[in-house]
ZAMARGU-4260 file (C-alpha; in steps of 0.2 Angstrom, whole numbers, plus 5000, padded with zeros to 4 digits):
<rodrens>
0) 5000/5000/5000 | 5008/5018/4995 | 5011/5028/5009 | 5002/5046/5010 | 5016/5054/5001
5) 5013/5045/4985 | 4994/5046/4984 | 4987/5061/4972 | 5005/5065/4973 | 5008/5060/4955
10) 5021/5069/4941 | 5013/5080/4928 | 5016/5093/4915 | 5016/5107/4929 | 5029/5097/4940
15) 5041/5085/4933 | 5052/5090/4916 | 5066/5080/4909 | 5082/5087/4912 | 5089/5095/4897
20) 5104/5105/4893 | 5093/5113/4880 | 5085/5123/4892 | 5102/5132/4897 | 5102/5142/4880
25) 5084/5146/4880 | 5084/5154/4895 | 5100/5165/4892 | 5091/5170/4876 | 5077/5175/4886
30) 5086/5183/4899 | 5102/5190/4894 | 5097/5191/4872 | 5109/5205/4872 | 5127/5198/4878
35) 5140/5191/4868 | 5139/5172/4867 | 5152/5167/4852 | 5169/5177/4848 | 5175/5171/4832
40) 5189/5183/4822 | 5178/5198/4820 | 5162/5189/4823 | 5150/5194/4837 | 5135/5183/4841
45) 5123/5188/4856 | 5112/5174/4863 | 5099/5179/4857 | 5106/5178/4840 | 5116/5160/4844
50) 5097/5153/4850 | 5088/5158/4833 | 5103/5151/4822 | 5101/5135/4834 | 5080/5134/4830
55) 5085/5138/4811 | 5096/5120/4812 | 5085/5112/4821 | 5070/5116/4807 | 5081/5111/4794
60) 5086/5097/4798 | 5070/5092/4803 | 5063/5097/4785 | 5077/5084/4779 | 5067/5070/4789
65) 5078/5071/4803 | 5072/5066/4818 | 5071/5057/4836 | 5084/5042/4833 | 5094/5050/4817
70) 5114/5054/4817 | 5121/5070/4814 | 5139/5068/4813 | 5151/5086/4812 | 5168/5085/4806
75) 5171/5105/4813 | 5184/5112/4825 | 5180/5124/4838 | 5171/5137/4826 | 5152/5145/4828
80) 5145/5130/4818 | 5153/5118/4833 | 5143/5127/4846 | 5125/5127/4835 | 5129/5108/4833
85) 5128/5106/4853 | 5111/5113/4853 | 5101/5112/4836 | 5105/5095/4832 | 5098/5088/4848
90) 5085/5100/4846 | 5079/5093/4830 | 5079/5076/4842 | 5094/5069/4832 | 5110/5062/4841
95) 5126/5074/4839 | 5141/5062/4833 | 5156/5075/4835 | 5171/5067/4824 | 5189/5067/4831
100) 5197/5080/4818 | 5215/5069/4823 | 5209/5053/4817 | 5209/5043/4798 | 5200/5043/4784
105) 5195/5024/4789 | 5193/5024/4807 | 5179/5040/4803 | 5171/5031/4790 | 5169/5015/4802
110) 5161/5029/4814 | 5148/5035/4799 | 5142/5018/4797 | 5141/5010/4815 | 5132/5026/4820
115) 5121/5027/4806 | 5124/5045/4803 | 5111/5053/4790 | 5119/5070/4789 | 5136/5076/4790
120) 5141/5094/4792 | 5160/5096/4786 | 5174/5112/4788 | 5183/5116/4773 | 5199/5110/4785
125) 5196/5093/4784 | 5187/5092/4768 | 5201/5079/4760 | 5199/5067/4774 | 5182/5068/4775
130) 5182/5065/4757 | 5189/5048/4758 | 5182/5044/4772 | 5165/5047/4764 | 5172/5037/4749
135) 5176/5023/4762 | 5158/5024/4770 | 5148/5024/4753 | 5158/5007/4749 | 5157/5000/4764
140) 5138/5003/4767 | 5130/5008/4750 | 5123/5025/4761 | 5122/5040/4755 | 5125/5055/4766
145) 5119/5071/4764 | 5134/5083/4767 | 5133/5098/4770 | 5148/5111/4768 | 5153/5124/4782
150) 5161/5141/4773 | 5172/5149/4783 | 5174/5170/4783 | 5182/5174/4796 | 5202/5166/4791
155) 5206/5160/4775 | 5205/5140/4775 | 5206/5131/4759 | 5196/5116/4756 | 5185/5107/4743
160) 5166/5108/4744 | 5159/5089/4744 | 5143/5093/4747 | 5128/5104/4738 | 5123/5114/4751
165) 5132/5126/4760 | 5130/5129/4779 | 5124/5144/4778 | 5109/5141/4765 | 5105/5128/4776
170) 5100/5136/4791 | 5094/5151/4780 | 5078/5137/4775 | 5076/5135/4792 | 5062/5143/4805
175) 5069/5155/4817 | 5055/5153/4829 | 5057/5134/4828 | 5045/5126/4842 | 5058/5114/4847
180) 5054/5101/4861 | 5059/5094/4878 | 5064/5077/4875 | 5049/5065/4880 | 5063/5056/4893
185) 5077/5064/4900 | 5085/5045/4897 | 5084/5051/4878 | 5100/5050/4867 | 5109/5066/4864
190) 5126/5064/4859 | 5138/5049/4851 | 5156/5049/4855 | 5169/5037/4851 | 5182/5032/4861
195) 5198/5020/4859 | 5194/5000/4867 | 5208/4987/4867 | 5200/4980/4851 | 5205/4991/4833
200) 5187/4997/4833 | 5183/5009/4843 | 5165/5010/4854 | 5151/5022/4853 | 5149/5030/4870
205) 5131/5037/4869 | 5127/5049/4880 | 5109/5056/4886 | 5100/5074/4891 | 5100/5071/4909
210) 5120/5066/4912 | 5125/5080/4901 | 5113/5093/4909 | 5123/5088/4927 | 5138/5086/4922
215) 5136/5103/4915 | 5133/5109/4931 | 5143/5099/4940 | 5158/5109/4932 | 5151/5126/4938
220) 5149/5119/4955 | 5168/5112/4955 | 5173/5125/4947 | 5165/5140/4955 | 5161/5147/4938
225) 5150/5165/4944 | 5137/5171/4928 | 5147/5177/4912 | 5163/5170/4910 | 5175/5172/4896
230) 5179/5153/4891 | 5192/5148/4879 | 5191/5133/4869 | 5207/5127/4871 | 5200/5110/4873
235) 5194/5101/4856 | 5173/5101/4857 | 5174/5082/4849 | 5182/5075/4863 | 5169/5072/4879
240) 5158/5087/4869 | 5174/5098/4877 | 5169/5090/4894 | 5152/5096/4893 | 5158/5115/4892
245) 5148/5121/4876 | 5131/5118/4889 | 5142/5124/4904 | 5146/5141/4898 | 5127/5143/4890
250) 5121/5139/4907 | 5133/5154/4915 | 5128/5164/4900 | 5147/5165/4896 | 5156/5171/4881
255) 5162/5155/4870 | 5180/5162/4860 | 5180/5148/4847 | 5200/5145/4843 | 5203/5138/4827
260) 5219/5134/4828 | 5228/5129/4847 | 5246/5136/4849 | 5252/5148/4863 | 5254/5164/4851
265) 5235/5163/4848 | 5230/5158/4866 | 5237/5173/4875 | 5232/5186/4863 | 5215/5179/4866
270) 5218/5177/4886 | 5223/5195/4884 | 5212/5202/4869 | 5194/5194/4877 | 5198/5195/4895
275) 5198/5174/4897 | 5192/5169/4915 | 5192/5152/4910 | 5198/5137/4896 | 5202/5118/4898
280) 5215/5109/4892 | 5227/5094/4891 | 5244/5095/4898 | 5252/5094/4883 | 5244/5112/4880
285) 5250/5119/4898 | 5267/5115/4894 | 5266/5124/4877 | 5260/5139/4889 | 5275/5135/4902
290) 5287/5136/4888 | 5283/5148/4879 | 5293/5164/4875 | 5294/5178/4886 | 5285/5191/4875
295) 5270/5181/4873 | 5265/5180/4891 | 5269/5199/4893 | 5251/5207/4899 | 5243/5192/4904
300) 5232/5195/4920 | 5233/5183/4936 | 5219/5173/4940 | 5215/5164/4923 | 5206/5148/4927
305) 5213/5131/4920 | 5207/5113/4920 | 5220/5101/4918 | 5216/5080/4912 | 5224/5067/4906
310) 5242/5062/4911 | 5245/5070/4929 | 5252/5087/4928 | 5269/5085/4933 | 5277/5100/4944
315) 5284/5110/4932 | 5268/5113/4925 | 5261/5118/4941 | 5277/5128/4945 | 5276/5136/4928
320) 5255/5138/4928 | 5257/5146/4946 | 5270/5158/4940 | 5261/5165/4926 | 5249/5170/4938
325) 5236/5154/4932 | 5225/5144/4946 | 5225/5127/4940 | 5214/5113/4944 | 5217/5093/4942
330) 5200/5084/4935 | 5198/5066/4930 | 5185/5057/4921 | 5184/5046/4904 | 5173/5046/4889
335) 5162/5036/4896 | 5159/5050/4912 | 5155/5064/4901 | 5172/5069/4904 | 5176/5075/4921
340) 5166/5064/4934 | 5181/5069/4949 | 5192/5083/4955 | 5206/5085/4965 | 5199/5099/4978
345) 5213/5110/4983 | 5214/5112/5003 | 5217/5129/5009 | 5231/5123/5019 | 5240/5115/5003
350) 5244/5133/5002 | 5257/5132/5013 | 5267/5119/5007 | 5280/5118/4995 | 5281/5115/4977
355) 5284/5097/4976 | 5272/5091/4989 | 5258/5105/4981 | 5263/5094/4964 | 5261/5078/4973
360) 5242/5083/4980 | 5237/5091/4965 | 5240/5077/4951 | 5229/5065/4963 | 5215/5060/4952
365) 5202/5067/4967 | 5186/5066/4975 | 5167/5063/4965 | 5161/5078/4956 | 5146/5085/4964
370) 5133/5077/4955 | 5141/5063/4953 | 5134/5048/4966 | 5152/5039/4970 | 5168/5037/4964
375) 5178/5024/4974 | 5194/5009/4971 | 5187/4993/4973 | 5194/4975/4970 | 5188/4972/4954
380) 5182/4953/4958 | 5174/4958/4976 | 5167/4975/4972 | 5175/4977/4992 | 5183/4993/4994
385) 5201/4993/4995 | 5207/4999/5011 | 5213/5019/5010 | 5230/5015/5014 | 5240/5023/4998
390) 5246/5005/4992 | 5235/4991/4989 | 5228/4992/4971 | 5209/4990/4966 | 5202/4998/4950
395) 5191/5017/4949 | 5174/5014/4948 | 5160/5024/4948 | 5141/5027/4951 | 5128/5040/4948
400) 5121/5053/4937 | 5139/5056/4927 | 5141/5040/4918 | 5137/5036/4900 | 5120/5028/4895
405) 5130/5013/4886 | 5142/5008/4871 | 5130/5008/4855 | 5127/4991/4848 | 5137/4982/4861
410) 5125/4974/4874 | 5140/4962/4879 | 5153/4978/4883 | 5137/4989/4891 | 5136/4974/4903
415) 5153/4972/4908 | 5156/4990/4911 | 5142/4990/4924 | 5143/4973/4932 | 5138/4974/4949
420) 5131/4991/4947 | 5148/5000/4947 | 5154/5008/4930 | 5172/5000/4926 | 5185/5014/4923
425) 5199/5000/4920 | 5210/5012/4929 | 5219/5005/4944 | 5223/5019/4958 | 5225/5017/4977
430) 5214/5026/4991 | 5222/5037/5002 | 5219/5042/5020 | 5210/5057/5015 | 5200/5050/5003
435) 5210/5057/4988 | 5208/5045/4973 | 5226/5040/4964 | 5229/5032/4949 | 5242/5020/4945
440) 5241/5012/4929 | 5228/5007/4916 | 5224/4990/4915 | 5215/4993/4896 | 5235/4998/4890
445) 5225/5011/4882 | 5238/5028/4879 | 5235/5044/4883 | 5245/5056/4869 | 5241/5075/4871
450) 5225/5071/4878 | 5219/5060/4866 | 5217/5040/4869 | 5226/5028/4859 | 5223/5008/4860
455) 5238/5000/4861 | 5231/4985/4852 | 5227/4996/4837 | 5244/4998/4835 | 5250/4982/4839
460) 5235/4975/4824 | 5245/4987/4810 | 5263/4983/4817 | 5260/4965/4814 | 5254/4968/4797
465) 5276/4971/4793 | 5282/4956/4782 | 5297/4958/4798 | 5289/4958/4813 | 5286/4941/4822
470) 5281/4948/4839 | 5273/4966/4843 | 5269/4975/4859 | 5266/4994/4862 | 5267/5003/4880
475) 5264/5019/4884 | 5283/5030/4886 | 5282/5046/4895 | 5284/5061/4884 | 5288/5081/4890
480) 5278/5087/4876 | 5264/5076/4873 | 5262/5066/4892 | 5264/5049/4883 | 5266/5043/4865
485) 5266/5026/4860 | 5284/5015/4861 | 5281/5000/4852 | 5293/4984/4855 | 5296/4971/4842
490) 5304/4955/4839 | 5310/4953/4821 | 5308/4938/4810 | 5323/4929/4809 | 5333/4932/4794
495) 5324/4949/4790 | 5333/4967/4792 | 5322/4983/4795 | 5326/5000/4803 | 5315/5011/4814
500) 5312/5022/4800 | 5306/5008/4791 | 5293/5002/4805 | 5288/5021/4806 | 5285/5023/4788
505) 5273/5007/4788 | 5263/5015/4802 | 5262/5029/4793 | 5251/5022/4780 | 5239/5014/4793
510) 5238/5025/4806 | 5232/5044/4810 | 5250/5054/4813 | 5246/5056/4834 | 5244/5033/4836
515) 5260/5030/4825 | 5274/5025/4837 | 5287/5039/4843 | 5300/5023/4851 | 5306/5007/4843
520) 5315/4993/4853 | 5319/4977/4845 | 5323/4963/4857 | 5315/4948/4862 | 5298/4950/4872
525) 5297/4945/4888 | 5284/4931/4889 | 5273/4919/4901 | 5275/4903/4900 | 5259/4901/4892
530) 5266/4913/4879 | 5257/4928/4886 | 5267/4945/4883 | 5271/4955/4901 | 5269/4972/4895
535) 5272/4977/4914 | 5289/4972/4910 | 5290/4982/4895 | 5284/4995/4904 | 5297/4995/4916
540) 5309/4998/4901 | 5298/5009/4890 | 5310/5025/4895 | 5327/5016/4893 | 5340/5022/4882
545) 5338/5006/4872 | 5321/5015/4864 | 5326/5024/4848 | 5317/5038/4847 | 5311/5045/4828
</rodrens>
């Protein structure tokens, strides 16, 4: 029998609506139409007019016969028509499928096809990979696509059209007072990202209206992001959707300063041109700030407001960050968290300590994000804590709000990642006393290069495709510039001869640039005796001077 809370108590239309980020840019349309939403070159968009442009995709695509369940995959960087896409797709009720802009012409067309994309909007950038990849797709499915072509007018980009309409037109046939609609469940699909596995395919982490609506607020709640910041898309908007930021700074009705092109010159005269109050970034781009000459940072105010991921800042990025006058912040998360699911909160009295032991705090992977249920280091066969000790071993798990709907079209890899009602980071990490999370290795091998994940096996599958190699195994090496690249060791077939450069070359013909190894070693592998290769042994010599770097 109910209790007296639940009778006549039901939901309705007047007291229960899904959660949606959608609603974020609504509402700063309604309430603040007048302030700048998108900096782009000489381009200046208010919300209000960012919000109508969004309705005009929307009704477009809508006119195209897309709808609830449809793909829209974007091959853009972080321009104007990358923001729209965060809002008018979903908004149509189609599923935004943000393509890695680093990645292949054949790994991109296995992504049009396993996620069924109907429409793909393209920058003239990338318009010869996307060509061949569309090429790829066409053959492998017998699809057709319809494409449609971004022109940029702000910088000069070269690129061939592959589509008949332009971006522009398009949205010009669409309604401006588009009545859009709140998803019918907040469980509904609103985003397709694709992430690196330890199988050569990569899974389709899908994510829905409700966890991108928290962990957008999630991030000004761990952030203490106050109304109308000035964020800098430093941080690619394919990877995580920018870790949820494009509904973050709408939410906050914050200015977005697209950034076409990520090197230091251009980040601090848009730090210092815009008045930035805010970006996110890998730490392969803090040490491009940390280095970088004298002049550049010349001007720059104190206070700027970085999040760092990835690879764990080491202390000469947080020495260097805290000299320029930057406050720095450590998150972790994955793909299949939305992005940041867990921060390292800084203690007031961390303050008082010195550089090293500040480092040491700071590149801890953290405590749960605010909306976010639990993040905690279980053993992985009991699902029983570990004891916060520091030293024994379990694997990050997490639970709540922040984790992904599921991996598209893969019930078996859904199941496993949330077996016992835990999500499975695969990341193995200690407790410590104060309830700080720390990682220690990755028990998927997968590689972490300048932010970006590689699968080691990937690797491995086109290294084995050599006429020389017998044997092949690829472990992460740690790198200044990029946090980690790939270092691949190999064990040749007897009788053949083959340099480095030859190894490299053959990658180079399978691989995106960022995946192709950086280190060779040939030597015998270390094995099991049932044959098994101990990469924890390969590991061990990954930074040894027997690895020839090319």
């Amino acid at each position: 029998m109910a209790n007296i809370f639940e009778q006549g108590l039901e939901r309705n239309p007047a007291n229960f609506t899904p959660i949606t980020p959608l609603l974020f840019l609504e509402r700063s349309a309604q309430v603040y139409p007048d302030r700048l939403a998108v900096i782009h070159g000489k381009l200046r968009q208010t919300w209000a007019q960012t919000y109508e442009r969004c309705c005009r995709l929307a009704s477009a695509l809508q006119k195209q016969g897309i709808g609830l369940g449809d793909t829209v995959a974007v091959m853009l960087p972080n321009t104007p028509p990358m923001v729209e896409a965060h809002f008018g797709i979903p908004m149509s009720g189609a599923v935004l499928n943000a393509l890695n802009t680093r990645l292949d012409p054949e790994s991109i067309a296995f992504m049009l096809n396993h996620g069924e994309a109907k429409v793909v909007i393209v920058d003239p950038e990338f318009s010869g990979v996307m060509k061949k990849a569309l090429e790829i797709a066409r053959k492998e499915s017998g699809r057709e696509f319809l494409v449609i072509d971004v022109e940029e007018t702000e910088f000069d980009v070269p690129g061939e059209k592959l589509g008949k309409l332009t971006y522009e037109k398009f949205l010009s046939d669409g309604d401006p007072q588009f009545d859009w609609q709140v998803p019918a469940d907040e469980w509904q699909a609103i985003c397709l990202n694709y992430t690196s596995g330890t199988t050569g395919n990569p899974k389709g982490v899908v994510y829905h209206h409700r966890g991108a609506a928290i962990n957008a607020i999630s991030n000004i709640l761990d952030w203490d992001i106050s109304k109308h910041p000035t964020y800098l898309w430093t941080l690619p908007m394919f990877h995580c959707n920018g870790w949820c930021f494009p509904w973050t700074v709408a939410a906050r009705a914050g200015i977005n300063v697209c950034l076409r092109r990520v090197d230091a010159q251009h980040i601090f005269a848009a730090i210092k041109d815009h008045g930035v109050t805010h970006y996110c970034a890998a730490p392969i781009v803090h040490n491009l700030l940390v280095n970088a000459p004298d002049e550049l940072k010349q001007g720059v105010s104190a206070g700027v407001k970085g999040l760092i991921a990835g690879a764990a800042p080491p202390a000469s990025i947080i020495e260097g960050m805290e000299k320029l006058g930057f406050d720095l912040t450590h998150v972790y998360g994955l793909t299949e968290t939305y992005g940041p699911a867990a921060v390292c909160v800084k203690q007031d009295e961390w303050n008082d300590l010195d550089i090293g032991e500040r480092a040491r705090l700071n590149a801890r992977q953290g405590v749960r994000y605010h909306l976010q249920q639990a993040i905690a280091v279980l053993d992985p066969e009991t699902l029983e804590p570990v004891p916060p000790d520091g030293e024994t071993m379990g694997e990050i798990m997490f639970k709540g709000n922040i984790a992904m709907k599921g991996y598209l079209k893969n019930e078996k890899a859904s199941k496993e990642a949330f077996e016992g009602g835990w999500f499975h980071s695969g990341d193995l990490a200690v407790m410590n006393p104060d309830g700080y999370v720390k990682m220690k290795d990755r028990s998927k091998d997968i590689i972490i290069s300048g932010g970006e994940n590689i699968s080691s096996v990937e690797v491995e599958d086109v290294l084995y495709r050599h006429p020389a190699v017998m044997a092949a195994a690829v472990v992460a090496k740690p790198d200044p510039k990029w946090g980690e690249t790939p270092c691949a060791f190999l064990e040749i077939k007897p009788g053949m001869e083959v340099t480095p450069a030859d190894i490299i070359a053959h990658c180079k013909q399978h691989l995106a640039g960022f995946k192709v190894p950086k280190a060779i070693v040939f030597c015998e592998l270390p094995k099991t005796s049932t044959g098994k290769i101990q990469k924890f042994e390969l590991r061990k010599q990954a930074g040894s001077a027997s690895a020839i770097d090319v």
